[in-house]
N, C-alpha and C positions, 0 to 999 in steps of 0.2 A: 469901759463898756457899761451902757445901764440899760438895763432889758427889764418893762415894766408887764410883761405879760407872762407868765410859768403856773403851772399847775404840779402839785406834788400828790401824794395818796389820802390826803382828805377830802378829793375828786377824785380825779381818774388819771391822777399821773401815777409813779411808779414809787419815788423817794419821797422821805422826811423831808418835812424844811427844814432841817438843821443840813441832812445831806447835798440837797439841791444848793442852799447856800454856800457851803463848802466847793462841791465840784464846781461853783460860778465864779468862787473867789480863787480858786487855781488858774481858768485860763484866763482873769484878768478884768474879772467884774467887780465895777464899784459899787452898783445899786443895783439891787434886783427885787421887782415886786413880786409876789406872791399872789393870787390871783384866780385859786380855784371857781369852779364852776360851781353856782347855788342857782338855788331859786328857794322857792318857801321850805323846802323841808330840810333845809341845809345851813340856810342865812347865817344865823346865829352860833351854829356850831363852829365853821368855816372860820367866820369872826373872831368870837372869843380864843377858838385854839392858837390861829395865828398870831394875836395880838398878845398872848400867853408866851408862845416860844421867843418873840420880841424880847418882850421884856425880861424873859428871867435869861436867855440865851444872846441876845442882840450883839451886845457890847461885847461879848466874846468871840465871835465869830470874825471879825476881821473884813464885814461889807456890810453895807447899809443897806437892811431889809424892810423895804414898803410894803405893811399888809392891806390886805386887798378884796377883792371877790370880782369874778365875771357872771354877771346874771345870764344866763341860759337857758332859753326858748321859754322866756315867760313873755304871756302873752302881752303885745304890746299897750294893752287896756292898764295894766300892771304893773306897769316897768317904775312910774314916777312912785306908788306906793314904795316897791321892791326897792328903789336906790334911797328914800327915805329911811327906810330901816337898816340898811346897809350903813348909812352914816350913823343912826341912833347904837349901833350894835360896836361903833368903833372903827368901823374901814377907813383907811386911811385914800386910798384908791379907788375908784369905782370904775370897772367896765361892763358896756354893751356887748353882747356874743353878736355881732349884725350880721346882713344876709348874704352870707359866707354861699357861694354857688354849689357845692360840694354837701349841703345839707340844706332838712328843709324848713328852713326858718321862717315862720310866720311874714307873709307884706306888712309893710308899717312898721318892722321893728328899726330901721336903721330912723325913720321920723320920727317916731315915739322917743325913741333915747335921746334925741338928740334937743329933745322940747326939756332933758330930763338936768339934773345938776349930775351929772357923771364928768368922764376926768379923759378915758377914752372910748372911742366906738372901735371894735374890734372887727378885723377882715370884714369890711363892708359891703363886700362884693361889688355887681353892677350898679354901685349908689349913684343917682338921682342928681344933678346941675343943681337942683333947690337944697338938694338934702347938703351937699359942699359946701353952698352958699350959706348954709345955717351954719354949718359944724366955725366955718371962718367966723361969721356972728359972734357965735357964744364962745370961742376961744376953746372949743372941746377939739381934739386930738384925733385925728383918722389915721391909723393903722397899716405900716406896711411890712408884713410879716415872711418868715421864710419857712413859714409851715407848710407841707407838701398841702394840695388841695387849694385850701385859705390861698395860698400865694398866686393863683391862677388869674387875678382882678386886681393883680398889684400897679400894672401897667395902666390900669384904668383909673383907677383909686389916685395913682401919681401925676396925671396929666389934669383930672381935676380938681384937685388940689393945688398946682402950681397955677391953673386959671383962676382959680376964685380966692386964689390966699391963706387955704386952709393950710393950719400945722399938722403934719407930719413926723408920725415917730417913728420907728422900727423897732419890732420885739419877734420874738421866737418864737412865743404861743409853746413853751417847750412842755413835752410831758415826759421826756425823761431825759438820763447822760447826754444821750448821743446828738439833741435838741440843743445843747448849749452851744455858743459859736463866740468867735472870734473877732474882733474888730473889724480883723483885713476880711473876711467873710461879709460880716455884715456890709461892707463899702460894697462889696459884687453884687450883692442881690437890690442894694440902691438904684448900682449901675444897671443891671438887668429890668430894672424897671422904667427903665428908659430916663432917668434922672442922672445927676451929675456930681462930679467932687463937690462943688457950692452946695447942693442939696443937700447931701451928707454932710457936710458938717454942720447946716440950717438944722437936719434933723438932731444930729445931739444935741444943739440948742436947746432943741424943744424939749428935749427929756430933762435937759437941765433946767430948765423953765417951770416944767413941770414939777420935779423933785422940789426945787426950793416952796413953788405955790403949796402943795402937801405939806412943808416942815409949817410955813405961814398961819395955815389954817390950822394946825393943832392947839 
């Protein structure tokens, strides 16, 4: 299982990253990103802590931890400065928080990020024929998650996507225990999304695509 999207308590989740990684690596997670929620008054903190417990903690833990950051609700005027700094600060990952229908995320941000060097666009919501069309483009990543809310456009988000070619991941968006899941899990809410066994395993392709392009770029 590689689940590239979680938040722990240096946002708004509940656990450590040492914890989160631990209970990931119990039900059978080999990569897990870390991925807190920043924008400017966080960036750097978010960053260096993360890339901190990596390093002095990584190689102990028993799963391979991709640090991260999900930029959130900056304005999308923003977003190309904000994912610049996010690389310069260390992030190994970069996500778009996108226009998740469940909150109210500024218009433009699912086109703005996706003009941007990020890695993925997160819960998309009702995204745009142009805007899939781009994400297939640049080889950036659209989001099918099993977060209550966020998952409500998952059906949408996967039909166009299999039109236009765009890659496809699945993550949990988890912010705490009970957010972690299962493989056989994750295959249902594939399924639920009106996609198929082939899709499912296209999708971990893409995580695996993913991870190695991250190891690349270091």
């Amino acid at each position: 299982m590689i689940d590239l999207h979680t938040h722990t308590l240096l946002s708004d989740g509940v656990l450590l990253p040492t914890e989160l990684a631990q209970r990931a690596k119990v039900i059978g997670y080999r990569v897990i990103g870390i991925t807190d929620h920043a924008d400017s008054s966080n960036l750097e903190h978010v960053a260096t802590s993360l890339l901190k417990v990596r390093q002095e903690m990584g190689d102990t833990l028993g799963i391979k931890i991709i640090c991260g950051v999900e930029l959130t609700h900056v304005p999308p005027q923003l977003l190309s400065g904000m994912v610049d700094r996010a690389r310069s600060f260390g992030c190994q990952l970069v996500i778009v928080h996108g226009q998740t229908i469940v909150e109210p995320v500024e218009p433009g941000t699912n086109r703005a990020a996706l003009e941007c060097d990020i890695d993925i666009l997160a819960h998309p919501g009702l995204i745009s024929d142009d805007d899939v069309k781009r994400a297939a483009a640049r080889d950036i990543c659209l989001e099918i998650t099993t977060r209550a809310g966020h998952s409500y456009t998952n059906g949408h988000v996967a039909q166009l996507a299999k039109k236009y070619g765009a890659r496809l991941v699945l993550n949990t968006d988890s912010h705490g225990p009970s957010d972690l899941i299962t493989s056989d899990f994750a295959k249902k809410v594939v399924l639920g999304a009106g996609l198929g066994s082939k899709d499912f395993d296209n999708m971990r392709q893409n995580a695996e695509w993913l991870v190695k392009k991250i190891e690349t770029r270091k």
